[in-house]
Structures are given as C-alpha cells and as structure tokens.
TIMI-705521 format. One record per residue (C-alpha): residue number from 1; residue in three letters; x, y, z. Coordinates in steps of 0.02 Angstrom, whole numbers, plus 50000, padded with zeros to 5 digits. Layout:
<pts>
[NUM,"Ala",[X,Y,Z]]
...
</pts>
This chain:
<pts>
[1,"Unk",[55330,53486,54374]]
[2,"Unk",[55218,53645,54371]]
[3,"Unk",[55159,53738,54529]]
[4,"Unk",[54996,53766,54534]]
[5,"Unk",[54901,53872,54663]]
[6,"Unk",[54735,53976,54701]]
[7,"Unk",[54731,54160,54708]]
[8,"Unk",[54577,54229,54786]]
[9,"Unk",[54532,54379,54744]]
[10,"Unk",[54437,54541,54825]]
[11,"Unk",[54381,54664,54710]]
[12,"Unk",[54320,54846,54736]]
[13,"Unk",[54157,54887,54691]]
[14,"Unk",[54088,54841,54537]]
[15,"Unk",[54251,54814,54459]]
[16,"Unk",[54227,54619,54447]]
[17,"Unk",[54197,54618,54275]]
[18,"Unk",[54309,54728,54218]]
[19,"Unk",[54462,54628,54334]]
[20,"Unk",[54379,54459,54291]]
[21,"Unk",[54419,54514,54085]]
[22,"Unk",[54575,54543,54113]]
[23,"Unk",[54643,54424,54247]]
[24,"Unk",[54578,54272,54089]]
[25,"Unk",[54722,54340,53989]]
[26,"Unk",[54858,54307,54094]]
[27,"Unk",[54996,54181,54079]]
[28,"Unk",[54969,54032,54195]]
[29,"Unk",[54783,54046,54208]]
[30,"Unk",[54678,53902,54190]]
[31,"Unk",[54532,53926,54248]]
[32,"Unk",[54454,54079,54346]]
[33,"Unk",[54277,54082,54431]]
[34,"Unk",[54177,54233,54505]]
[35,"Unk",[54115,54152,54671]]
[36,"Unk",[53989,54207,54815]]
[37,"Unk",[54077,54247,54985]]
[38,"Unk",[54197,54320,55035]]
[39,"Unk",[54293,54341,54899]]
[40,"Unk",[54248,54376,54702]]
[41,"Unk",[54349,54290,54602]]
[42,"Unk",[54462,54125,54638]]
[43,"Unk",[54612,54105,54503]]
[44,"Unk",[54684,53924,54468]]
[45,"Unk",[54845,53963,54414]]
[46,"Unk",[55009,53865,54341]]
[47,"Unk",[55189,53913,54346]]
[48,"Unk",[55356,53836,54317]]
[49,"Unk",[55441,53889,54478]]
[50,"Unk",[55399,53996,54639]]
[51,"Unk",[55474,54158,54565]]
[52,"Unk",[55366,54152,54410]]
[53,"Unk",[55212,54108,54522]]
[54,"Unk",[55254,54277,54621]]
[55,"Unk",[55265,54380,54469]]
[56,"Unk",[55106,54325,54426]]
[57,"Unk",[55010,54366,54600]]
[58,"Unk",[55115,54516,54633]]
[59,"Unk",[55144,54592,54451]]
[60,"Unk",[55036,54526,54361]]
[61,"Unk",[54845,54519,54460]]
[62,"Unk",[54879,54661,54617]]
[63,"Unk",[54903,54777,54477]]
[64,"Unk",[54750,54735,54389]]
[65,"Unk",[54614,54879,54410]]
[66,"Unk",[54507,54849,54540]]
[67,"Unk",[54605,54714,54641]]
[68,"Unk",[54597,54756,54844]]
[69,"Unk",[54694,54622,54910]]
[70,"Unk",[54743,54426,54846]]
[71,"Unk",[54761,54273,54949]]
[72,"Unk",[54866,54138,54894]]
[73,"Unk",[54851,53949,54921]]
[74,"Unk",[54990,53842,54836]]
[75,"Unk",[54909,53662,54805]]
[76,"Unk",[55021,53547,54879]]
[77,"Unk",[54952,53376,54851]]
[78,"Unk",[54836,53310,54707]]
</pts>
C-alpha cells in the first residue's frame, strides 16, 4: 500500500510559478494546488515506502528554486 502525504509549501517571492512548474513534474505527485494562507502551494504526494517519500520532500522539492521551507503531513487514515 502507497504512502501518501501533504507537503506544504512556502515559497520566496514571486517564485510560485516558477516552483509550482516544476514541483507538477515530479514522481509521486498527484495533485498540487497554489492556496491562500500561509503557505503557497500544498503537494498531495504518493510513495511506495517512507525512504522514497523522504527523497521526494528532501531531494526532490527543498531543492526546487524558490522553496523556503516544507511541512509534511503523512495521511494516516482514509
């Protein structure tokens, strides 16, 4: 069974577009949303196991251009 999770985002600036681009591409993501408040973007993402799901927050959207900070939430019940 997948893990799936949100990753909120906060974004310098008027990078949101630019990080919002190229955050789509990534593996696992299945939907992503630019939101009011006090973050930018919110990321629904998929993995197969926990390590995979930290590659993709840590690796994978920190390093995108732009990105200030991420906040995780691993969905634990559907």
């Amino acid at each position: 069974m997948a893990i799936s999770a949100f990753v909120f985002v906060d974004v310098i600036g008027d990078h949101t577009k630019s990080a919002f681009k190229t955050i789509t591409r990534l593996p696992g993501v299945k939907n992503l949303y630019s939101v009011t408040g006090p973050y930018d973007l919110i990321v629904d993402i998929e993995a197969d196991t926990l390590e995979e799901l930290d590659e993709s927050v840590l690796s994978q959207i920190r390093s995108v251009d732009g990105v200030r900070k991420t906040t995780t939430s691993v969905i634990l019940k559907r």
